[in-house]
C-alpha positions in Angstrom: 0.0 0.0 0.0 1.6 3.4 -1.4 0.0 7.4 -0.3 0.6 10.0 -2.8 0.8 13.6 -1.5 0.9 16.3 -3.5 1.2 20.0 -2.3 0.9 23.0 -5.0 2.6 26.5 -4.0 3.3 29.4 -6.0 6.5 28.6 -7.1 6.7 24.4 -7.2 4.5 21.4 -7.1 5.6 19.1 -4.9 4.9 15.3 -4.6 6.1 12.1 -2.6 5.2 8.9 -2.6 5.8 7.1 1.3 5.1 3.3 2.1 2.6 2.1 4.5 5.6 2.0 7.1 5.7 6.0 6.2 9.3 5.8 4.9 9.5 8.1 1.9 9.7 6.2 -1.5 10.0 9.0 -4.1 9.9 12.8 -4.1 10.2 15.4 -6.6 9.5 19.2 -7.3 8.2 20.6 -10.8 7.8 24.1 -11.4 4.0 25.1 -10.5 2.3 26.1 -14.2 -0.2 28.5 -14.9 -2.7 25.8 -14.8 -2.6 24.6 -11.6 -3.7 20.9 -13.5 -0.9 20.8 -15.8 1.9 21.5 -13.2 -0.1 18.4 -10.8 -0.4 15.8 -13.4 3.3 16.5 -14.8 4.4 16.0 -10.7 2.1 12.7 -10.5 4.2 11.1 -13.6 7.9 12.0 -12.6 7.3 10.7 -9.0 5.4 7.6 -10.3 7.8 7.3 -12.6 10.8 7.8 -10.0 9.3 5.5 -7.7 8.4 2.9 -9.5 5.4 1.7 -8.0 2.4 -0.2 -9.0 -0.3 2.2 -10.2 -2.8 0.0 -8.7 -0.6 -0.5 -5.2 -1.5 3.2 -4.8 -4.4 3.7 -2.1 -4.7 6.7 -0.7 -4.0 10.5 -2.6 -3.9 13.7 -0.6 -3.8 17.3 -2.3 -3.0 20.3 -0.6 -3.7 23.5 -2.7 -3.7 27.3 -2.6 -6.2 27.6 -4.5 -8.9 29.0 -2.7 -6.7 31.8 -1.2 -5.5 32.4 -4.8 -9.1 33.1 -5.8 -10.0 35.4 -3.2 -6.8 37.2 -3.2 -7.2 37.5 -7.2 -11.1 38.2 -6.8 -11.0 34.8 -9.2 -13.6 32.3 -10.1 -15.8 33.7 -7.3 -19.6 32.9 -7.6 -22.1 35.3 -6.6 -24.1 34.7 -2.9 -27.5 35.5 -1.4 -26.8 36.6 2.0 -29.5 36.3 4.4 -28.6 38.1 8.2 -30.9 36.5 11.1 -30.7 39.5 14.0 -33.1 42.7 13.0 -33.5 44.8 14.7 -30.5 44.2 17.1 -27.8 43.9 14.5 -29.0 46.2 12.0 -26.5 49.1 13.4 -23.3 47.6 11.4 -24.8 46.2 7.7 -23.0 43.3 6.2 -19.4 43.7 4.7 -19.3 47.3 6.3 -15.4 46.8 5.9 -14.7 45.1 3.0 -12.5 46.0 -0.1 -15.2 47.2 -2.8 -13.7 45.0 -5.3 -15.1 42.1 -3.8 -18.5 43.4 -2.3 -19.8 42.4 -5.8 -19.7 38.7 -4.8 -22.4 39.2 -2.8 -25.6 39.4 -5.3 -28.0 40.8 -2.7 -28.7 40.6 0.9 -31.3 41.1 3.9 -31.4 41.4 7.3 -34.2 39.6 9.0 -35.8 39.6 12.7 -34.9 36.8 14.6 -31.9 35.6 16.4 -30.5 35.4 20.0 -29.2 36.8 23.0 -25.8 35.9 24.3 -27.4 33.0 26.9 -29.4 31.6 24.0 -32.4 33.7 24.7 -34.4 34.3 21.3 -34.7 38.3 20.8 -37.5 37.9 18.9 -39.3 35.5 16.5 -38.2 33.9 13.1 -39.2 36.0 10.7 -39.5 32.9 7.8 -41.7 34.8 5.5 -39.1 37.4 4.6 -36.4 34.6 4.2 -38.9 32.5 1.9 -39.5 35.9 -0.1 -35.7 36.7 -0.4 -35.0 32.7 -1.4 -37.4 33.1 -3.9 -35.9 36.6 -5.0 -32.4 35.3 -5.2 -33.8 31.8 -7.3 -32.3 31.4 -10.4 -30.0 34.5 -10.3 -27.3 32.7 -7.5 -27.0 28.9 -6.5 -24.9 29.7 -3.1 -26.1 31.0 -0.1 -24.7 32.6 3.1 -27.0 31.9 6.5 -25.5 34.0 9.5 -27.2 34.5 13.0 -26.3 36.9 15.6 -24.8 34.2 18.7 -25.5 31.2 16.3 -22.4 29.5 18.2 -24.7 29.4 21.4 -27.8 28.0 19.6 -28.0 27.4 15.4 -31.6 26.6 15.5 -32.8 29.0 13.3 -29.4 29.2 10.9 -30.8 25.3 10.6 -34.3 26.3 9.8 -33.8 28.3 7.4 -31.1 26.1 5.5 -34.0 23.9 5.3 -36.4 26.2 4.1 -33.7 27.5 1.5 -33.3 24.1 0.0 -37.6 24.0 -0.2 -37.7 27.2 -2.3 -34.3 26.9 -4.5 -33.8 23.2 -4.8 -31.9 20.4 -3.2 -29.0 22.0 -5.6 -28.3 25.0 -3.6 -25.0 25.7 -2.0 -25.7 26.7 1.6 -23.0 27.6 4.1 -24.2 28.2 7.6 -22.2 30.5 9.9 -22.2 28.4 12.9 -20.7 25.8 11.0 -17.6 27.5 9.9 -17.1 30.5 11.9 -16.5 31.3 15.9 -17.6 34.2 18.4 -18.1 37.2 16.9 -20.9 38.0 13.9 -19.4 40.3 11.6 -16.0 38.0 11.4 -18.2 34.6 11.3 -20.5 36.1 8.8 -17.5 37.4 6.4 -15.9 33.4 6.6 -19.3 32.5 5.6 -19.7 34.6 2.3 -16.3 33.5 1.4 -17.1 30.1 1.9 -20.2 30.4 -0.4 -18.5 32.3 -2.8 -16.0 29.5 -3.0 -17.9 26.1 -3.7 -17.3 26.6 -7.6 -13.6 26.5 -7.1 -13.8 23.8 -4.7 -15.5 22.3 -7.6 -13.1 23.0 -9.7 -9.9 21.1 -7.7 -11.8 18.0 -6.4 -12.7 17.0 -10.0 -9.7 18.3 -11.4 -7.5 16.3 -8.9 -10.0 13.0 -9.3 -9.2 13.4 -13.2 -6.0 14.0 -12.6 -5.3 10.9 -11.2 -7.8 8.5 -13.4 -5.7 10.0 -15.9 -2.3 8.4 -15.1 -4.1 5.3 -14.0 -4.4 5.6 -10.7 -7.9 4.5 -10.1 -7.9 2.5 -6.7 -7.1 5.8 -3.9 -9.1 7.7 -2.1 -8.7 11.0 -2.2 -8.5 13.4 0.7 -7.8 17.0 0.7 -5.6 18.9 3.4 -7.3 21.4 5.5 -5.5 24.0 7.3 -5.5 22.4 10.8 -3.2 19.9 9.8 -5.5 17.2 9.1 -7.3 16.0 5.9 -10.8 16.0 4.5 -12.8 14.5 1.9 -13.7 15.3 -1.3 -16.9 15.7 -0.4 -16.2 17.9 3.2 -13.8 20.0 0.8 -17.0 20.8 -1.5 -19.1 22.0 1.7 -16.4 23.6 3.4 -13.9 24.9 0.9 -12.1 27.7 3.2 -11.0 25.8 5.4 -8.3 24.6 2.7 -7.4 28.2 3.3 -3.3 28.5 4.5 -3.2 24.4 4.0 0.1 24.6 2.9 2.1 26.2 5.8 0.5 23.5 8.0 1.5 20.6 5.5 4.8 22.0 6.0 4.5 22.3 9.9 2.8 18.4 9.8 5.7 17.1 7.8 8.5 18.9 9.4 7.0 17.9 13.2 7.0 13.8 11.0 10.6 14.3 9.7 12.3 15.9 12.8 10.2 13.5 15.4 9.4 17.0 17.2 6.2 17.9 18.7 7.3 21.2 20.1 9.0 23.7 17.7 9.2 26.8 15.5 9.0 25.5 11.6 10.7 27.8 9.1 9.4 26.5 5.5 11.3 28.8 3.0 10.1 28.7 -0.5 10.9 30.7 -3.7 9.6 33.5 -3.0 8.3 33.7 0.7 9.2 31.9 4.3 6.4 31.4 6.2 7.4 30.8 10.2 4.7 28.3 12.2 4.7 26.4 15.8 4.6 22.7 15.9 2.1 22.6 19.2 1.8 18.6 20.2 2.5 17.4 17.0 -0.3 20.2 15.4 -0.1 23.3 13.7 -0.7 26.2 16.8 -3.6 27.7 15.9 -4.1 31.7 15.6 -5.8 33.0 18.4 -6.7 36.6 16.6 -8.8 37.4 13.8 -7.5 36.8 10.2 -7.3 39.6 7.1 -7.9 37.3 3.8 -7.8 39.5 0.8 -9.0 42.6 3.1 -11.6 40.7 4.8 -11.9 40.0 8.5 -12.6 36.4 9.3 -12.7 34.1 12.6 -12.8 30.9 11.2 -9.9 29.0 12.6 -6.3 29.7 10.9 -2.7 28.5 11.6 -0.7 31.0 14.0 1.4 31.8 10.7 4.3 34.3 9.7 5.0 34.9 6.1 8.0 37.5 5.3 9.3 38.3 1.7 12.5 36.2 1.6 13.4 32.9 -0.2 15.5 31.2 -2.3 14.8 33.5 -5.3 14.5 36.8 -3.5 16.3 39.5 -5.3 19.9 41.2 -3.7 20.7 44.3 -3.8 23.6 47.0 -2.6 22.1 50.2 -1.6 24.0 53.4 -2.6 25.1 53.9 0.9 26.8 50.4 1.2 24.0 48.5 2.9 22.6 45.2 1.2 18.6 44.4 0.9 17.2 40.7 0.1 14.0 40.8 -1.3 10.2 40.9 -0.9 10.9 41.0 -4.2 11.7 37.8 -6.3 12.6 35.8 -9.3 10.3 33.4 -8.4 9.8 29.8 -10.5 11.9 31.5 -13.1 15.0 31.3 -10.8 16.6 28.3 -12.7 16.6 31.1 -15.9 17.2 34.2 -14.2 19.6 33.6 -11.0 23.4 33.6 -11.5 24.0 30.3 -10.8 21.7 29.1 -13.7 23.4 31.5 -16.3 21.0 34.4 -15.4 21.9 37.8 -14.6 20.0 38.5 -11.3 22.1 38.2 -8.3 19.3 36.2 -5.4 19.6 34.8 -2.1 20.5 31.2 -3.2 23.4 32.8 -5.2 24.9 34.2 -2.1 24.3 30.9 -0.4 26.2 29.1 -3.3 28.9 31.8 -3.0 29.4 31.5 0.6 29.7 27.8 0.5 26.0 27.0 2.3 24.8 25.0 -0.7 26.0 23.6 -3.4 23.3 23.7 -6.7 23.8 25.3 -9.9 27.4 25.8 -11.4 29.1 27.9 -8.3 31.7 29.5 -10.6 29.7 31.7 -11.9 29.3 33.5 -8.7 32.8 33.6 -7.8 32.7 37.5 -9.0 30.5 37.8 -6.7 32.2 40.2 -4.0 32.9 38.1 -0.3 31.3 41.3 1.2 29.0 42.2 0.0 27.4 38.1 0.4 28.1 38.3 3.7 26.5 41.2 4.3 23.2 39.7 2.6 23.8 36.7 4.6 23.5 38.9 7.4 20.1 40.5 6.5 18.8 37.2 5.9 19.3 36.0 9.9 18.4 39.2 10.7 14.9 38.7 9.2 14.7 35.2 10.2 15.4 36.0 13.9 13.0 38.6 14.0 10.2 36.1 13.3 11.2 33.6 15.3 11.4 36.4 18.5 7.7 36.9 17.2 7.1 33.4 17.6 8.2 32.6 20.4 5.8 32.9 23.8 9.0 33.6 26.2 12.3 34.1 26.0 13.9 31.1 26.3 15.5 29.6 23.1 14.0 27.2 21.3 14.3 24.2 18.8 14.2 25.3 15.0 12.9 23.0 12.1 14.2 24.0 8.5 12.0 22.9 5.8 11.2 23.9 2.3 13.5 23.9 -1.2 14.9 27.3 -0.5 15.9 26.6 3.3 19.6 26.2 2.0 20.0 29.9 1.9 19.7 30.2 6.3 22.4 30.1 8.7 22.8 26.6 10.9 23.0 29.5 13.5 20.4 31.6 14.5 19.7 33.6 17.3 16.8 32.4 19.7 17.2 28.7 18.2 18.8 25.6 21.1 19.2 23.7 17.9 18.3 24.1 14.4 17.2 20.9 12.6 17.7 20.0 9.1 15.6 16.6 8.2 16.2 14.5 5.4 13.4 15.0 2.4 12.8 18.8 3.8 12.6 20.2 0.4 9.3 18.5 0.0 7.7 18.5 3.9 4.9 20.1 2.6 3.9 17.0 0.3 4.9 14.8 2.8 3.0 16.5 5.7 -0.1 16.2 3.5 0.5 12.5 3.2 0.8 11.2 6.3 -1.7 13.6 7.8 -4.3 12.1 9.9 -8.5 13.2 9.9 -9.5 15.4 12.8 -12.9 15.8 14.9 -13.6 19.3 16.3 -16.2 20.4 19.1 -17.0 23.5 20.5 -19.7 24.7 22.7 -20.7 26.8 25.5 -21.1 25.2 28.2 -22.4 25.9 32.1 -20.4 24.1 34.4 -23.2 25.4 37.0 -25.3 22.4 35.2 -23.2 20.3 33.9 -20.2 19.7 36.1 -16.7 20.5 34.1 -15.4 16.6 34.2 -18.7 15.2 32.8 -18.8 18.3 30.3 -15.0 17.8 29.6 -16.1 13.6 29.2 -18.7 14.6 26.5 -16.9 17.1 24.3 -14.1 14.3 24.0 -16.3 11.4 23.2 -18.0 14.3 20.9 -14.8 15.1 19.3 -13.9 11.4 19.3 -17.0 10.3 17.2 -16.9 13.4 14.7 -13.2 12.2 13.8 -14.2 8.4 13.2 -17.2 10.0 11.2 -14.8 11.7 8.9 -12.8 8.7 8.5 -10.5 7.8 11.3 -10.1 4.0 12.8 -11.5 4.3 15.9 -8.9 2.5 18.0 -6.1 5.1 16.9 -8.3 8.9 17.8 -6.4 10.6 20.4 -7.6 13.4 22.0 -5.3 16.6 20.7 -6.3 19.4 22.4 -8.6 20.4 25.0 -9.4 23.9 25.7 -12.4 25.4 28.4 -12.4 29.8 28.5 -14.7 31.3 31.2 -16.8 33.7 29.5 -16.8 36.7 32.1 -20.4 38.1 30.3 -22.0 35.3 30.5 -24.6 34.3 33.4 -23.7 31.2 35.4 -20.6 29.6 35.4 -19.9 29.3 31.1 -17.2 28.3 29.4 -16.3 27.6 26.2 -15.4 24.3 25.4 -13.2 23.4 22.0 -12.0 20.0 22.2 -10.1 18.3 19.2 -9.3 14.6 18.6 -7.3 13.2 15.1 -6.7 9.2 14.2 -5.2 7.3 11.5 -7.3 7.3 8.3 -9.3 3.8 7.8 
């Protein structure tokens, strides 16, 4: 039994093949092409065809894709969304996507605000207003086939967000795309109603890379896997999750790279550098898991609380551009020579002096022909090597929760341009296969259960509470796909809520397994 992981970034496609011992078989890295498809299916035949493998020995294939943050970035491939607000007349003060860019306010179609919804203990304000939703479903049918329910303190009680999903599918059709905030986002309406429109707005190019990856694959034979996409808590999905909840693919590849350097370095408890072509993105390996962001997160210039890696990107990697400033001083980067850096860079016959040049030059790596860098002056790479710990130590200070040093992972192609010292780090790693983490992280992922609630200890004590959100958590991850005698409870978080009447908390508790 074979997995094949792919991961696509911006500058390379990555894929691996690993054995059902998890020993990596093959890897190998092809440029990343305009379409995304071409670049994948080109990746799939070099590392079948380095590998060797049986087609048909192949079981499982896990993809891991930027694509969703591409199209909301790009304002892309977006489909239009009904947006239906439960929470007049309390919420009517701040309308929906007050902040947004107005580039991509036109994805919404048309919206309304409608009475209903509840009060922070799960007290309804007032009642379901269902005969302005039916009139706005029936509005909005035919002109958009995604909508966007949002309810002011759904996370306490989704009642109505339900009812009305169901009374959307009556009026448009069993056919409708409908994303329900409670679903997707966490405290906080405006945030949890933005991840929702985005969500909605995505299901087209969620579409889009669940077939294209399924053809992908039937196209080179491989016709016995399942398929699983990476999501970005570190664990995997199906297809079919991947259609209903597309943005949570969102910043999957930084925590395939965090997964596969925590695999490769057998650490559960480090900073993970992954430096790519053009940007190194900094992440915490928390028991084994990506750490997760504890603040809300900008996507394309919208505010969103859905849950998001704790992730650093800066504007440095292998292909970043160098320069000497008029007064001596020596910049690397944000900008870069990207997946054009084996035409462009000096040590590929180019003319554009970048950061893996001065690692060649200096002796850190050894790619490319090194003499044609040796007219490269000694100073002025050292002072570039220089700027590029300086940047790196920065981020790992704004890692870091003390100040105590700690261990350092190195992943990624362009990781040969850092320093083996580095202030802050105890010890800086440097696994075997860490050019392609990221694909392996995706493959030997495991699938996640997630629970959260509030929850008033006043009547339910904390242990039995604490007993049912695991067992919760537990059967959520077996229901997505995990053998049940290898879920292991992750993490376990309970928050007093200080506003709240009673003794609340809220509960999040997250178990993972082995795929079946």
């Amino acid at each position: 039994m074979y997995k094949l992981g792919i991961d696509v970034g911006g500058t390379n496609t990555d894929a691996v093949i690993i054995n059902e011992n998890l020993e990596v078989i093959a890897e190998i890295k092809h440029p990343t092409t305009d379409d995304v498809y071409d670049g994948i299916l080109c990746a799939i035949r070099e590392v079948l065809q380095a590998s060797g493998v049986d087609r048909s020995e192949i079981t499982q294939a896990m993809l891991g894709t930027t694509q969703c943050t591409n199209a909301i970035v790009e304002r892309k491939h977006l489909a239009r969304v009904g947006l239906v607000r439960i929470g007049a007349p309390a919420t009517t003060g701040i309308p929906p996507m007050v902040d947004w860019p107005e580039d991509i306010q036109a994805v919404v179609e048309d919206y309304v605000v409608i009475r209903g919804g509840y009060e922070y203990d799960g007290r309804e304000i007032t009642a379901l207003d269902t005969e302005a939703a039916r009139a706005f479903f029936e509005k909005m049918k035919g002109k958009v086939n995604s909508m966007a329910i949002s309810c002011v303190f759904s996370t306490v009680r989704s009642d109505e967000e339900l009812a009305l999903a169901a009374l959307c599918r009556q009026v448009m059709g069993e056919d409708v795309h409908i994303s329900v905030s409670s679903e997707i986002g966490s405290m906080g309406l405006i945030e949890r109603e933005n991840a929702t429109i985005l969500n909605a707005a995505l299901y087209k190019v969620a579409e889009g890379f669940t077939e294209g990856f399924a053809r992908s694959l039937a196209d080179e034979g491989i016709t016995n896997a399942e398929i699983y996409l990476s999501q970005n808590d570190g664990t995997l999905m199906t297809m079919e999750h991947a259609r209903r909840y597309p943005i949570l693919t969102i910043a999957c590849r930084p925590t395939n790279s965090i997964r596969g350097a925590s695999y490769l370095s057998q650490r559960k408890d480090a900073v993970v550098i992954d430096v790519g072509g053009t940007t190194t993105d900094f992440g915490v390996i928390q028991n084994g898991f990506p750490r997760e962001s504890s603040v809300a997160v900008t996507i394309g210039g919208v505010r969103t609380n859905f849950r998001m890696p704790d992730i650093i990107s800066i504007g440095l990697g292998g292909g970043s551009i160098v320069r000497q400033q008029a007064d001596g001083s020596v910049t690397v980067g944000p900008d870069s020579v990207g997946y054009e850096i084996t035409k462009k860079a000096l040590v590929f016959g180019g003319d554009v002096l970048t950061a893996t040049d001065i690692a060649v030059r200096l002796g850190l790596a050894d790619i490319g022909n090194a003499s044609l860098v040796k007219g490269v002056d000694l100073g002025l790479a050292e002072k570039a090597l220089a700027a590029i710990a300086a940047m790196v130590e920065d981020s790992i200070d704004a890692m870091k929760t003390s100040n105590a040093d700690v261990e350092v992972v190195l992943v990624g192609g362009g990781a040969i341009i850092l320093p083996q010292k580095l202030a802050g780090a105890s010890c800086v790693h440097n696994p075997a296969h860490a050019g392609c983490a990221n694909a392996i992280g995706s493959a030997i992922s495991k699938v996640s259960g997630n629970f959260e609630q509030l929850i008033d200890y006043n009547q339910i004590p904390r242990e039995q509470a604490l007993a049912q959100a695991k067992a919760e958590a537990t059967r959520l991850a077996v229901e997505a796909g995990a053998r049940p005698e290898t879920v292991e409870i992750i993490e376990v978080e309970d928050v007093p809520l200080a506003y709240h009447v009673g003794n609340t908390c809220r509960v999040r508790v997250k178990a993972a397994g082995d795929l079946a």
